[in-house]
N, C-alpha and C positions, 0 to 999 in steps of 0.2 A: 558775116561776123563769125570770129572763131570763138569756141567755147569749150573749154576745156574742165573737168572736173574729175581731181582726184579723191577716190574712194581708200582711204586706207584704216587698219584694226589699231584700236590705242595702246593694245600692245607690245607694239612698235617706241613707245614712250616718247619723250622729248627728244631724246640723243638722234631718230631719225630724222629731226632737221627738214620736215616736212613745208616749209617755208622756204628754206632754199630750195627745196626740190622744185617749187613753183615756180622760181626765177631761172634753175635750169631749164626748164619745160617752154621758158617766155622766150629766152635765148635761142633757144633751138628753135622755135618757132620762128623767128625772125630772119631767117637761115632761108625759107622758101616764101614767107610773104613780103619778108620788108616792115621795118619801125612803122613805116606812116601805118599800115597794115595793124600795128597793134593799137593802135586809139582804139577804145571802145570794148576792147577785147577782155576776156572775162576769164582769169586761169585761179580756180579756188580749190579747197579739201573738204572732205567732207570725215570727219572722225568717225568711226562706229566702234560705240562702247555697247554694244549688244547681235554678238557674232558668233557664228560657227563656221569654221573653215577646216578645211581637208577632214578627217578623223574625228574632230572634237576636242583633240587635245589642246588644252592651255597653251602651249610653245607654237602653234601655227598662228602665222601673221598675215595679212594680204595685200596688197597694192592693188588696184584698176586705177586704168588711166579711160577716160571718157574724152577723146575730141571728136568735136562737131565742126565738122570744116566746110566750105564751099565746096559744090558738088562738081566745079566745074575743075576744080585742083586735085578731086582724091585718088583719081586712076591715075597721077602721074607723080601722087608724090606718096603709094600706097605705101611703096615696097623699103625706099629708103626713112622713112618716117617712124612704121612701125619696129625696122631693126633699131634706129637711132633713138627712140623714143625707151625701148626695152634696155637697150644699151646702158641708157642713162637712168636707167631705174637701178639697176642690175649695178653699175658704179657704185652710183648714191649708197645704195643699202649695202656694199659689199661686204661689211661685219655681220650684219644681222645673215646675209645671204647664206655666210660660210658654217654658220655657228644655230641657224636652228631652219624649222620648217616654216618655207616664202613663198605665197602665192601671187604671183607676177602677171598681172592682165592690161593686155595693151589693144583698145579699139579704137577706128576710125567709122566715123557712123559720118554721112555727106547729110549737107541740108541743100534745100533747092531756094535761092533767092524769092520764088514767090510764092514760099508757104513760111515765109517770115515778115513780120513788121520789126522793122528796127528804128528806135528814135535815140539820137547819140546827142548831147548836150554839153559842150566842151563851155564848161566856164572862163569863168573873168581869168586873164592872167593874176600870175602867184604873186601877193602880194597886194593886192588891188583892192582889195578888202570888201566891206558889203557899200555900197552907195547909198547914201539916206536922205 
């Protein structure tokens, strides 16, 4: 299962569009596992309204990006992943990037299939309502 979890400073305010950056992040995933690959798949943010970054000063913002991928994919998709992934951060944010101080962190951390339980529950088709 991939899992993906952005860390960023609220700082950044609404205008960073941090919701889209999520569906970037789904897209480009999809790029090396494949749609059927994203069932089950978990790409969220996490705000922190209680930070210090670079200096201290008020104007520093930060981005990390946390994926957790299969270990048996991460030596081959190390090198393009983390440029592409930076890339698209680095896009995204390119007002905030030009105009104050942005801290930009992009990891790949591997999971091993059997130090996880995964139970994936795909409900009733849309539409199908509860049955009584």
């Amino acid at each position: 299962m991939i899992n993906v979890t952005v860390t960023f400073t609220d700082n950044l305010g609404p205008e960073a569009d941090i919701p889209d950056l999520l569906r970037k992040i789904a897209r480009r995933l999809e790029t090396d596992f494949g749609r059927e690959s994203m069932v089950g798949v978990c790409i969220g943010a996490l705000r922190l309204t209680d930070f210090i970054v670079g200096d201290g000063r008020p104007d520093w913002a930060s981005v990390a990006i946390m994926a957790r991928l299969p270990a048996d994919r991460v030596d081959a998709l190390r090198e393009p992943l983390l440029e592409d992934l930076t890339a698209l951060v680095e896009t995204h944010l390119a007002d905030f990037y030009r105009g104050r101080s942005l801290s930009i962190s992009v990891e790949l951390a591997p999971f091993a299939a059997e130090n996880v339980v995964e139970r994936l529950n795909v409900g009733p088709p849309r539409g199908s309502g509860f049955q009584g």
